[in-house]
C-alpha positions as CSV (number, residue, x, y, z in Angstrom):
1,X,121.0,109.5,120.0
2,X,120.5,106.3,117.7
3,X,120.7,105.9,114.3
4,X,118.4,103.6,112.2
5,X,120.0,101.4,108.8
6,X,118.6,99.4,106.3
7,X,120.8,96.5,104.6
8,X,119.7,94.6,101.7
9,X,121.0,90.9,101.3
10,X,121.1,88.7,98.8
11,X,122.9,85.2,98.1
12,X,121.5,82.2,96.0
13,X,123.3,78.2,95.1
14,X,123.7,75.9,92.9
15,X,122.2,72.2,94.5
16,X,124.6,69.5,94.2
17,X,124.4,65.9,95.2
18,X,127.9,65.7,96.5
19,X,126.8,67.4,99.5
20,X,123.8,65.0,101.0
21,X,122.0,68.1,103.3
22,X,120.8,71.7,103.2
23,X,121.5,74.3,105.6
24,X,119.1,77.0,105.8
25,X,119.2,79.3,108.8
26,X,121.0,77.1,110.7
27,X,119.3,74.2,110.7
28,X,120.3,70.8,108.7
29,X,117.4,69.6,105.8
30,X,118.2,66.1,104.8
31,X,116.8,66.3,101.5
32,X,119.7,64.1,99.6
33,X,121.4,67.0,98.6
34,X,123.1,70.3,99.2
35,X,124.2,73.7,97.8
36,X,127.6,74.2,95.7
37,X,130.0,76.1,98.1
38,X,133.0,76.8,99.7
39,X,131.1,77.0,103.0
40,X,128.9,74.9,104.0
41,X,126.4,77.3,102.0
42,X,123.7,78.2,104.1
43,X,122.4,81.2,102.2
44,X,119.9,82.4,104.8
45,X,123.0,83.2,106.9
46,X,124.9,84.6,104.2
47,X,122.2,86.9,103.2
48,X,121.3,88.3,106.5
49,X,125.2,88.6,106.8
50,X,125.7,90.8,103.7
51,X,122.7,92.8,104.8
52,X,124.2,93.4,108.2
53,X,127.7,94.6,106.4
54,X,125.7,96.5,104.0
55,X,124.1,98.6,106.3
56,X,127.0,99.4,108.1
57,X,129.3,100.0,104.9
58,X,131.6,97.4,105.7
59,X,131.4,95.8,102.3
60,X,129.8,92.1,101.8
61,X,131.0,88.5,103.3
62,X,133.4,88.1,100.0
63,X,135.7,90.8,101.4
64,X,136.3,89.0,104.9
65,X,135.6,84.9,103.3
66,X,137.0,85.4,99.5
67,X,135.9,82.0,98.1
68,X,139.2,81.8,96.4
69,X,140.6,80.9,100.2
70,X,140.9,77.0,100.5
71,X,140.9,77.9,103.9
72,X,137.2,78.5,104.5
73,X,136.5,75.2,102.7
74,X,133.4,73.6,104.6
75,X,133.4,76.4,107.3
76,X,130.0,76.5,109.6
77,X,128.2,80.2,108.5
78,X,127.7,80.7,112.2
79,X,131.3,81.5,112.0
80,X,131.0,84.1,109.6
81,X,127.8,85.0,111.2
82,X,130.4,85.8,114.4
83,X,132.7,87.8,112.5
84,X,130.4,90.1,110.8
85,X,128.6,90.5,114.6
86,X,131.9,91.2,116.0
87,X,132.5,93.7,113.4
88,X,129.0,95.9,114.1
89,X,129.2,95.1,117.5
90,X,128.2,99.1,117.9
91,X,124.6,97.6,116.2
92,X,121.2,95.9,117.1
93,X,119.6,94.1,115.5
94,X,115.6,96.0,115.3
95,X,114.5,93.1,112.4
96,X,115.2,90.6,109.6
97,X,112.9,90.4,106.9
98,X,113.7,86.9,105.3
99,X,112.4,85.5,101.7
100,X,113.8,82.4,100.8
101,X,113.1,81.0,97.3
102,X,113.0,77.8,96.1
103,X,111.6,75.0,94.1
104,X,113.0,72.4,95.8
105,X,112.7,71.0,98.8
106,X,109.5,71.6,100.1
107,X,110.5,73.6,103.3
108,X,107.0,74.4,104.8
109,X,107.6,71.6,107.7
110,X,110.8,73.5,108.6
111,X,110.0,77.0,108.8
112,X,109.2,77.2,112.5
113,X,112.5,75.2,113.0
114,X,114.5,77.8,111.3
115,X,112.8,81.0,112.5
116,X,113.8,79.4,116.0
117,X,117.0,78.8,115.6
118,X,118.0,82.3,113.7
119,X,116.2,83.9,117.0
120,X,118.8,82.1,119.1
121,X,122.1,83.3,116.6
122,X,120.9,87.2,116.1
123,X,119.3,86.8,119.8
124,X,115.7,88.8,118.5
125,X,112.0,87.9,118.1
126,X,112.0,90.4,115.2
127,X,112.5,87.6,112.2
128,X,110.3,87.2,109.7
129,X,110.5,84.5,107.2
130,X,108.5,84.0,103.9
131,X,108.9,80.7,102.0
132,X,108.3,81.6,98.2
133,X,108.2,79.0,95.0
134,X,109.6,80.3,91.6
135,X,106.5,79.5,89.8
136,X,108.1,77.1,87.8
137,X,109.9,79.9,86.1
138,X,113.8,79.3,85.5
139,X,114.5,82.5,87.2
140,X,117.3,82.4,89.9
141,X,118.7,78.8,88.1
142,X,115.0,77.5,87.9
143,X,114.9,74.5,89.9
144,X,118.4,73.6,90.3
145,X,119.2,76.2,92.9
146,X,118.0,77.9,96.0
147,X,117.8,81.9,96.7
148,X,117.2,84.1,99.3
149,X,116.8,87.6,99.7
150,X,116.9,89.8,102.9
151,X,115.9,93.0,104.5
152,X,117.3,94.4,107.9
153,X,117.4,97.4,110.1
154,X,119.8,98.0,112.6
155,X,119.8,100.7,115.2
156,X,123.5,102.2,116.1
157,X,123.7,104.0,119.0
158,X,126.3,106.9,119.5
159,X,127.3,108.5,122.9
């Protein structure tokens, strides 16, 4: 017997020029700048993370990486990627459904780079990502900041 879930995740930044690269998915954007963040704020991760806990119930990535902890300062989100898949280990990954929005940097030259190396973390084909602009609306901290929103479905399977 299996058991489909859907999981909604969300996570969006502040850019910051003390940190002199993005992580998205991953993979390292020199762009001369980074995201505000006790980790080293890849929000593609943390997103698909939150989604994963969500559609298990096991709360969000706060609960298990409170940002109040200096420990986690500057952790790697494959780390956290780790302990949330060792958490659902009873789940499969059937797809990620990635939109990432931003402003700023242009990011079409990377997509393929970090569809690739999400593939290789969750270990599926099943990723879709879509790279949106804001319009030039100062929604989501307008041009300053980065979001990114996420849809998954797992499949748990009971004896």
């Amino acid at each position: 017997m299996s058991n489909l879930r859907i999981g909604f995740g969300f996570d969006v930044h502040r850019f910051t020029d003390e940190k002199k690269e993005l992580v998205l998915g991953g993979v390292s954007i020199p762009c001369g700048f980074g995201v505000d963040a006790v980790s080293d704020g890849d929000i593609i991760l943390h997103a698909i993370s939150d989604a994963i806990l969500g559609a298990t119930g096991l709360g969000d990535i706060g609960d298990y990486f409170p940002p109040e902890d200096s420990s986690f300062q500057g952790i790697d989100s494959r780390a956290i990627v780790k302990e949330v898949r060792d958490k659902t280990k009873g789940c499969s990954i059937v797809n990620i459904d990635i939109t990432l929005v931003a402003e700023k940097p242009r990011l079409v030259s990377y997509k393929r780079s970090i569809v690739i190396s999400l593939k290789d973390i969750f270990h599926t084909d099943n990723i879709n990502l879509k790279i949106k602009s804001k319009e030039n609306l100062p929604i989501l901290g307008g041009i300053d900041a980065i979001a990114c929103f996420v849809v998954i479905m797992l499949e748990t399977r009971y004896a």
